[in-house]
TORPA-4810 file (N, C-alpha, C, O; in nm, 3 decimals):
<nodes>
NODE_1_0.083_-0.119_0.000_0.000_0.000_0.000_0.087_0.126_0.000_0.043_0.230_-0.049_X
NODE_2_0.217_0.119_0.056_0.276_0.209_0.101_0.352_0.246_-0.068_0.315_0.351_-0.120_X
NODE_3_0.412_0.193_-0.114_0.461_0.229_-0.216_0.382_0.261_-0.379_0.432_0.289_-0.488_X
NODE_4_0.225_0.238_-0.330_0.142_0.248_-0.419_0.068_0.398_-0.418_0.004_0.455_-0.506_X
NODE_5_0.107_0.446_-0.267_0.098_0.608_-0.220_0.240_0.704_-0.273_0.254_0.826_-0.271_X
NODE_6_0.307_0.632_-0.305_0.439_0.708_-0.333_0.477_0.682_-0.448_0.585_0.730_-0.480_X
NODE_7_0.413_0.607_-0.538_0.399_0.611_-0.684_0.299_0.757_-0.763_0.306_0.813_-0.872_X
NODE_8_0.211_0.773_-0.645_0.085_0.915_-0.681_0.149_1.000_-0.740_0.118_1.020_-0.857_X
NODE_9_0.242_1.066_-0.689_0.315_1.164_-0.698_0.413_1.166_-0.851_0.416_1.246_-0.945_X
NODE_10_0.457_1.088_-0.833_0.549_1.026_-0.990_0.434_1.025_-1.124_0.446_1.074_-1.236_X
NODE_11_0.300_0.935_-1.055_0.190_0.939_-1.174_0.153_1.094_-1.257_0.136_1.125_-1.375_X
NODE_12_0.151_1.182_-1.102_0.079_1.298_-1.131_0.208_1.369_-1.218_0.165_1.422_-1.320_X
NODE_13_0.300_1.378_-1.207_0.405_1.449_-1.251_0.435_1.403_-1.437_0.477_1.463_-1.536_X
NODE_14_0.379_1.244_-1.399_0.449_1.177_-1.562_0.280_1.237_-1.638_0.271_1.315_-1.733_X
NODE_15_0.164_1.177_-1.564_0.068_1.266_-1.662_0.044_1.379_-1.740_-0.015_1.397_-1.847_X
NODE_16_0.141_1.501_-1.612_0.163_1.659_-1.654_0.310_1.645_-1.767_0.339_1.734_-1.847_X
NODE_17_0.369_1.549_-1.756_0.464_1.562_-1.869_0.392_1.528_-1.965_0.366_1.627_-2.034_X
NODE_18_0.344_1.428_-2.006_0.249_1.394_-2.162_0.172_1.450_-2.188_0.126_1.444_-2.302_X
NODE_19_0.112_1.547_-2.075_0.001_1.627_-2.109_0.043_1.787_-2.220_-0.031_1.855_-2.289_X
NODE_20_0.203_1.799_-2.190_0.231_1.908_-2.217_0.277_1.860_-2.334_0.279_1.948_-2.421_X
NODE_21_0.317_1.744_-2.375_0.393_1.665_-2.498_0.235_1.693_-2.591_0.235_1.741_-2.704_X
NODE_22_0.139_1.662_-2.532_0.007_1.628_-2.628_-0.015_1.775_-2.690_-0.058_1.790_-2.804_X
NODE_23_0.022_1.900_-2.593_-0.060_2.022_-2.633_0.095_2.045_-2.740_0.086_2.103_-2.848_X
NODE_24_0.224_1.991_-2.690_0.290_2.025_-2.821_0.252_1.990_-2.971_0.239_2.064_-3.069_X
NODE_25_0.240_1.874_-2.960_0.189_1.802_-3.094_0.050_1.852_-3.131_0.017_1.826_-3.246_X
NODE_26_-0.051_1.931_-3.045_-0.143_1.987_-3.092_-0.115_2.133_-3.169_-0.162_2.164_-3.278_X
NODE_27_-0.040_2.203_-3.100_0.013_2.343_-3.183_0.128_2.287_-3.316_0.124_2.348_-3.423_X
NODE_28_0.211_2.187_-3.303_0.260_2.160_-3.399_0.107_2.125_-3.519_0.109_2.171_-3.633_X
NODE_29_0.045_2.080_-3.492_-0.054_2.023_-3.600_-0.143_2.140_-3.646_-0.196_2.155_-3.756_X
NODE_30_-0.148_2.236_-3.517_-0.232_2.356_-3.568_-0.111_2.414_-3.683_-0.138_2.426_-3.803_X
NODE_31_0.026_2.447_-3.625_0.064_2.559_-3.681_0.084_2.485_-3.833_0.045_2.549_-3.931_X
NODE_32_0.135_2.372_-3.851_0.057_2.312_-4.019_-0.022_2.398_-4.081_0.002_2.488_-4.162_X
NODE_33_-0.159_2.345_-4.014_-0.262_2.386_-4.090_-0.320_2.540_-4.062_-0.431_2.576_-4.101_X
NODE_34_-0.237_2.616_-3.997_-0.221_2.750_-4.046_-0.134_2.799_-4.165_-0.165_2.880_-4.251_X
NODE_35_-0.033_2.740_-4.151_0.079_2.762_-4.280_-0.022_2.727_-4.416_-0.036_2.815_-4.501_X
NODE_36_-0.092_2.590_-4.431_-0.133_2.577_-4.555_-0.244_2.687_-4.538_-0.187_2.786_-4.584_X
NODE_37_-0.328_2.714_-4.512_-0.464_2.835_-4.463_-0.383_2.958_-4.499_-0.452_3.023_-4.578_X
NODE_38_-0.283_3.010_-4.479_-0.199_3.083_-4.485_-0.142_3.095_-4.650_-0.133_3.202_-4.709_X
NODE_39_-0.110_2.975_-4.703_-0.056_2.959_-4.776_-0.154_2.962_-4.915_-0.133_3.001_-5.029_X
NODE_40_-0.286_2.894_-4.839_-0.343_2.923_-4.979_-0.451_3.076_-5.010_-0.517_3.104_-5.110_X
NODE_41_-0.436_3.152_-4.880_-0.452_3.281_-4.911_-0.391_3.341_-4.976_-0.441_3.393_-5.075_X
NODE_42_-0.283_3.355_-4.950_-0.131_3.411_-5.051_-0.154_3.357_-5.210_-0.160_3.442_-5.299_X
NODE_43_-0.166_3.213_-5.243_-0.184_3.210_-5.396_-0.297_3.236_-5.476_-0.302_3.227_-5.599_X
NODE_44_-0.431_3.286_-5.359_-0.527_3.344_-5.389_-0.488_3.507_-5.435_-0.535_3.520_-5.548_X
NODE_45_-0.445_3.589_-5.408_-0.377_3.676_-5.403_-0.276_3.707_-5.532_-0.186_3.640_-5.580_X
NODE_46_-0.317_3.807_-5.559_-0.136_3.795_-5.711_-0.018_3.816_-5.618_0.000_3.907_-5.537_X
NODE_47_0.045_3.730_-5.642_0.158_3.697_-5.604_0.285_3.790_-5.743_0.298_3.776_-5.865_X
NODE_48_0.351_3.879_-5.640_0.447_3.974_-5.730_0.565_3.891_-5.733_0.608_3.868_-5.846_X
NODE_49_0.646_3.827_-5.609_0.736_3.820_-5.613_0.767_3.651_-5.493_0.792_3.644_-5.372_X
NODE_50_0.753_3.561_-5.579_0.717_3.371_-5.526_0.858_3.391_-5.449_0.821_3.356_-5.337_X
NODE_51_0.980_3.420_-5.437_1.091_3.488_-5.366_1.084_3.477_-5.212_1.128_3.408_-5.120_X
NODE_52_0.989_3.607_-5.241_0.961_3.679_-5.088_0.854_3.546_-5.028_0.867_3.526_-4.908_X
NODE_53_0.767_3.469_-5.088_0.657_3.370_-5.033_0.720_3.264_-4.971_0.675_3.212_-4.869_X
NODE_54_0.861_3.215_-5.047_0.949_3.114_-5.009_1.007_3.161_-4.885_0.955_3.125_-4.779_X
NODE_55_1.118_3.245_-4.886_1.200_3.306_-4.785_1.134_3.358_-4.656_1.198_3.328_-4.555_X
NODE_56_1.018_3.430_-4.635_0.934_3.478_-4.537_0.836_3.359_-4.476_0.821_3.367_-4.354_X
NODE_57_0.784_3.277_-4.525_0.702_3.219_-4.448_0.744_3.051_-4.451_0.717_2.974_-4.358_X
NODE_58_0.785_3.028_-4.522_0.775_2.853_-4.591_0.939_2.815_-4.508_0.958_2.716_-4.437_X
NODE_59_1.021_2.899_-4.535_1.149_2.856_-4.463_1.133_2.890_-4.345_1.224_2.847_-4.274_X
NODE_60_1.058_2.950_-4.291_1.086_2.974_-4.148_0.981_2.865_-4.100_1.027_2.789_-4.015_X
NODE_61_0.852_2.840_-4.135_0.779_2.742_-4.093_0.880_2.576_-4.070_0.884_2.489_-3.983_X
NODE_62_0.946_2.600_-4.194_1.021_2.464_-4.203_1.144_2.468_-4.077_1.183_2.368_-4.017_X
NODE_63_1.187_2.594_-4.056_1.303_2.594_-3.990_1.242_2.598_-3.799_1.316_2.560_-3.708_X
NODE_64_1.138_2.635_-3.781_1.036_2.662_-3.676_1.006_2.511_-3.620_1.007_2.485_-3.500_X
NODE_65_0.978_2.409_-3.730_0.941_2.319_-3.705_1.015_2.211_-3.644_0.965_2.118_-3.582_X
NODE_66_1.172_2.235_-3.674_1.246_2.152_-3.615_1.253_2.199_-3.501_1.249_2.118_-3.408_X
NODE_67_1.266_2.351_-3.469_1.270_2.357_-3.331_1.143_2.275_-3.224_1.183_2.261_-3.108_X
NODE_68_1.022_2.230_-3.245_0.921_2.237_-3.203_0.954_2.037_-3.160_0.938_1.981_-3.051_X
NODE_69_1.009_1.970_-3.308_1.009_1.858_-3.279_1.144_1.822_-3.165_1.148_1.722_-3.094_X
NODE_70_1.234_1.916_-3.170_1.324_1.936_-3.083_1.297_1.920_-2.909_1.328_1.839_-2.822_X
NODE_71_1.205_2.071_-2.919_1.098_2.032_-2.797_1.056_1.908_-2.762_1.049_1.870_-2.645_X
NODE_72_1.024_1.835_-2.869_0.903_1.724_-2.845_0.998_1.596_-2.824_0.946_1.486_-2.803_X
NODE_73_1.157_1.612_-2.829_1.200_1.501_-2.803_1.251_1.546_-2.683_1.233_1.450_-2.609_X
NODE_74_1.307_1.638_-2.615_1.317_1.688_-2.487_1.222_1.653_-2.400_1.260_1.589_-2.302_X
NODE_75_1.093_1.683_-2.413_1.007_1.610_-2.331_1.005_1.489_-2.341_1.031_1.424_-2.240_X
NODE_76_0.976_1.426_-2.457_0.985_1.261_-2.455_1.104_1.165_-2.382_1.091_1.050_-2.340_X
NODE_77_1.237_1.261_-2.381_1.333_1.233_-2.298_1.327_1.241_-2.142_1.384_1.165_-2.063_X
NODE_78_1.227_1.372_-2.105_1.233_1.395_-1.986_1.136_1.289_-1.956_1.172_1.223_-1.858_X
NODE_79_1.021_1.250_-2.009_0.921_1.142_-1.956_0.962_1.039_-1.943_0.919_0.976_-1.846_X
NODE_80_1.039_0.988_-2.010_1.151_0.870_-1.986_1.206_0.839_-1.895_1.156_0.762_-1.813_X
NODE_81_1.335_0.895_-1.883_1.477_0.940_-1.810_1.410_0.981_-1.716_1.408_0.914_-1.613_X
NODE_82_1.337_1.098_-1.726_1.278_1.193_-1.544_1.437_1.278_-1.559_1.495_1.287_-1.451_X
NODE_83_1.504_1.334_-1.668_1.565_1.448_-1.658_1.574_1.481_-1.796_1.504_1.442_-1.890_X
NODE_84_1.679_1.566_-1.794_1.653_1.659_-1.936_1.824_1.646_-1.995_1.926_1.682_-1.937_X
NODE_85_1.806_1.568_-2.155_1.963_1.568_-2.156_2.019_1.705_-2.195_1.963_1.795_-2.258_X
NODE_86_2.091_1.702_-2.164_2.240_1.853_-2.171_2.244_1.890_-2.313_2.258_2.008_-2.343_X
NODE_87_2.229_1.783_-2.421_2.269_1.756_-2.539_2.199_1.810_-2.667_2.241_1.855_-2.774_X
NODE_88_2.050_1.784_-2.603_1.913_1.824_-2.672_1.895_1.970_-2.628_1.838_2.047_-2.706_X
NODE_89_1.936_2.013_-2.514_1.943_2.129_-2.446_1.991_2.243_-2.550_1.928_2.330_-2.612_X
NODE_90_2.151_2.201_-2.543_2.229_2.237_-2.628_2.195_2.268_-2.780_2.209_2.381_-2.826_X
NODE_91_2.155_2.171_-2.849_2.130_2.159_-2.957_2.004_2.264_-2.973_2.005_2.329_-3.078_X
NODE_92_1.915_2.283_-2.898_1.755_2.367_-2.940_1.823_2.479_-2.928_1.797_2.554_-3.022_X
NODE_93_1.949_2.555_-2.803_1.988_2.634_-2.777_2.087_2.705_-2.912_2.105_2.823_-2.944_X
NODE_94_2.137_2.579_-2.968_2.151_2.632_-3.109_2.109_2.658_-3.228_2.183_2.724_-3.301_X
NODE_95_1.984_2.614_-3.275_1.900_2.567_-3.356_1.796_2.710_-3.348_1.804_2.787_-3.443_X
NODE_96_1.709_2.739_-3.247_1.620_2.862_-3.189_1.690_3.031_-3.231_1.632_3.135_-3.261_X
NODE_97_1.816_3.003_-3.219_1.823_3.164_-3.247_1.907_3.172_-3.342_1.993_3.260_-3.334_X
NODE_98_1.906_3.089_-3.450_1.960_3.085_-3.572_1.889_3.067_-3.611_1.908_3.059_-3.733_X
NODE_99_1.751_3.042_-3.571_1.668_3.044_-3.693_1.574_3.167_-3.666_1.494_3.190_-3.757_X
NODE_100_1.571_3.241_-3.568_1.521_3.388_-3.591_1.629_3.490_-3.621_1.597_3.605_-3.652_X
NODE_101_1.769_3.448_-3.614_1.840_3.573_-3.673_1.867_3.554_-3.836_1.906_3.645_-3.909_X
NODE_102_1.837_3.415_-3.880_1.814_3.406_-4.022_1.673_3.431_-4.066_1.645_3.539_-4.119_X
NODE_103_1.562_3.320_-4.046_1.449_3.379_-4.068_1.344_3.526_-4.048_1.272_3.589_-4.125_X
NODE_104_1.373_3.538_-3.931_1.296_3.657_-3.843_1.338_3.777_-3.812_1.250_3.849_-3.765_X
NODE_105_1.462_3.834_-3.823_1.502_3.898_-3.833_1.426_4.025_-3.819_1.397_4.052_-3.703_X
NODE_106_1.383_4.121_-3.923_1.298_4.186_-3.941_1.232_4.249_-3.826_1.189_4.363_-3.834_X
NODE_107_1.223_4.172_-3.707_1.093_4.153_-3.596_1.183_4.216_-3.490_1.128_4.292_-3.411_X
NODE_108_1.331_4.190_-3.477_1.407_4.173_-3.358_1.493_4.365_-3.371_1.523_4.412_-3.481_X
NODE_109_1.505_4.406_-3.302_1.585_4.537_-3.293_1.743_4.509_-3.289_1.766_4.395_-3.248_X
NODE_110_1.858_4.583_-3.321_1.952_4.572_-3.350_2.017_4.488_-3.195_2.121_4.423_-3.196_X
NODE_111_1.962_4.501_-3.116_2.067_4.502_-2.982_2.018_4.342_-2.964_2.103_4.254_-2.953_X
NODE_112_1.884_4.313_-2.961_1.817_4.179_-2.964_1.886_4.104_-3.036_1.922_4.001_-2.980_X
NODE_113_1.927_4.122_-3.171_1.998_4.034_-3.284_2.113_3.982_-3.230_2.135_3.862_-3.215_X
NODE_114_2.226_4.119_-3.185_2.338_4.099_-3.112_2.338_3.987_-2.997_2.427_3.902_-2.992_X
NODE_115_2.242_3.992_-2.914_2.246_3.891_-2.770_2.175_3.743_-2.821_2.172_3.633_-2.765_X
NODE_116_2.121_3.789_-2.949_2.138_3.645_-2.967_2.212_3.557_-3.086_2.190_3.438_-3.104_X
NODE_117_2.281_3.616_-3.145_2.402_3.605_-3.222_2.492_3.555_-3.100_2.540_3.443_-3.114_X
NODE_118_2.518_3.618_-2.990_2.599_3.589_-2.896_2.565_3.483_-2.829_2.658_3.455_-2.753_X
NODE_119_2.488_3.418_-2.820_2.400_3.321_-2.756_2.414_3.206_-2.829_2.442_3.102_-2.769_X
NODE_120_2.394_3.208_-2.992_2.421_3.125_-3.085_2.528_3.092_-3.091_2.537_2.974_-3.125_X
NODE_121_2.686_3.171_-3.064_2.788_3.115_-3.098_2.843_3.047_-2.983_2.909_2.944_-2.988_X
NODE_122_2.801_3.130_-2.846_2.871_3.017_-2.748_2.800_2.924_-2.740_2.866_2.820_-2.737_X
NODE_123_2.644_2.901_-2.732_2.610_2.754_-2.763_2.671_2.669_-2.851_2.667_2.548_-2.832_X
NODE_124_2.729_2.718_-2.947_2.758_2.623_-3.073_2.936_2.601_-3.017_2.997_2.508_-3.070_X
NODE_125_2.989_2.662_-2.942_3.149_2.665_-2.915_3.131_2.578_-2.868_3.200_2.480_-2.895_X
NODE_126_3.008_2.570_-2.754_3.019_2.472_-2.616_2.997_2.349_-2.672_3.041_2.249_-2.615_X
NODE_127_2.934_2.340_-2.778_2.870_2.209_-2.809_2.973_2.173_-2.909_2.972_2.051_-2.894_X
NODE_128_3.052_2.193_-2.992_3.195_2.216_-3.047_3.286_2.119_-2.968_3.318_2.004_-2.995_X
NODE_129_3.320_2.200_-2.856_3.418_2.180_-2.754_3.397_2.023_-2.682_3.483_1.935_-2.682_X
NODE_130_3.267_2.014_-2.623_3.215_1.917_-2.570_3.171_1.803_-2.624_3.155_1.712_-2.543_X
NODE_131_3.134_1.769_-2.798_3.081_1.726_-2.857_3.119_1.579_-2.808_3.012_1.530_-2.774_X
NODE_132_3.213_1.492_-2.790_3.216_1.381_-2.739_3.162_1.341_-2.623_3.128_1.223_-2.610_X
NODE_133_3.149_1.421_-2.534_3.133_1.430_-2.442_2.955_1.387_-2.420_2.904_1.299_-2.350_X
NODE_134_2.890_1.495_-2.514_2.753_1.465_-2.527_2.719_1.343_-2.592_2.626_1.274_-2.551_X
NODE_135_2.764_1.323_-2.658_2.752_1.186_-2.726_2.768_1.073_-2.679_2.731_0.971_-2.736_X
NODE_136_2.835_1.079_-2.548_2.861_0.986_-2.481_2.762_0.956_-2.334_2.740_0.862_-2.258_X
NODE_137_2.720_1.096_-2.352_2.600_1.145_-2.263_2.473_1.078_-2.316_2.414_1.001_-2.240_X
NODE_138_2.438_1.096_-2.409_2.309_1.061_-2.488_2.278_0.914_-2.513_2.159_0.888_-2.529_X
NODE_139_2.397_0.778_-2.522_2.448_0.651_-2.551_2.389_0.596_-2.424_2.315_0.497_-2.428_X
NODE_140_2.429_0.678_-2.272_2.379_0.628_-2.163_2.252_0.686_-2.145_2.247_0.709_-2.025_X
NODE_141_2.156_0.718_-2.193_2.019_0.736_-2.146_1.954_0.652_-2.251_1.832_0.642_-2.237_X
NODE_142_2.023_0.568_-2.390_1.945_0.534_-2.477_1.920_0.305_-2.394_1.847_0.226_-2.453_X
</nodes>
């Protein structure tokens, strides 16, 4: 009985992890089917310049999306394991602001760009530097 009271706690915690995994995969599925909704407004539309349609919305959706499945293996790791690897950490930490100082740009003010340009490269040094290290990290949770 006793250890079936001290499992509660673990239940309630692993439910609130899948629960948050489910609402990921729900905004991943929405933001889809906004992009196409999105997308087929735009070819409703005269389209001046198919350029700007590619580069502004379609690459960043695509580049958006890895971050999201990124997320979604972070949690799937944490529901697992019950921690969060360093590795996947790392990796979103590089992935997230390279893809708004390439895609998004536009949105961010000069000083914003800078801190995260700066953000991008020591993530990417650290993960550089360490790269065996994580890899060897990731082998023991699989």
């Amino acid at each position: 009985m006793k250890n079936k009271l001290k499992n509660i706690p673990d239940n309630i915690v692993s439910f609130y992890i899948y629960w948050i995994i489910f609402i990921l995969v729900f905004y991943m599925a929405f933001s889809l089917i906004d992009w196409f909704v999105w997308l087929f407004n735009k070819f409703n539309l005269i389209v001046n310049d198919p350029k700007e349609l590619i580069e502004d919305k379609l690459l960043h959706t695509i580049a958006f999306s890895i971050i999201l499945v990124k997320a979604y293996i972070i949690l799937m790791s944490y529901a697992t394991y019950k921690h969060v690897s360093i590795k996947y950490i790392v990796e979103i930490s590089i992935i997230a602001p390279a893809v708004e100082i390439i895609f998004n740009n536009s949105n961010y003010e000069l000083i914003n760009l800078i801190m995260l340009w700066t953000f991008w490269v020591i993530n990417l040094l650290v993960y550089m530097i360490f790269y065996k290290s994580f890899e060897k990290m990731s082998h023991i949770e699989k």
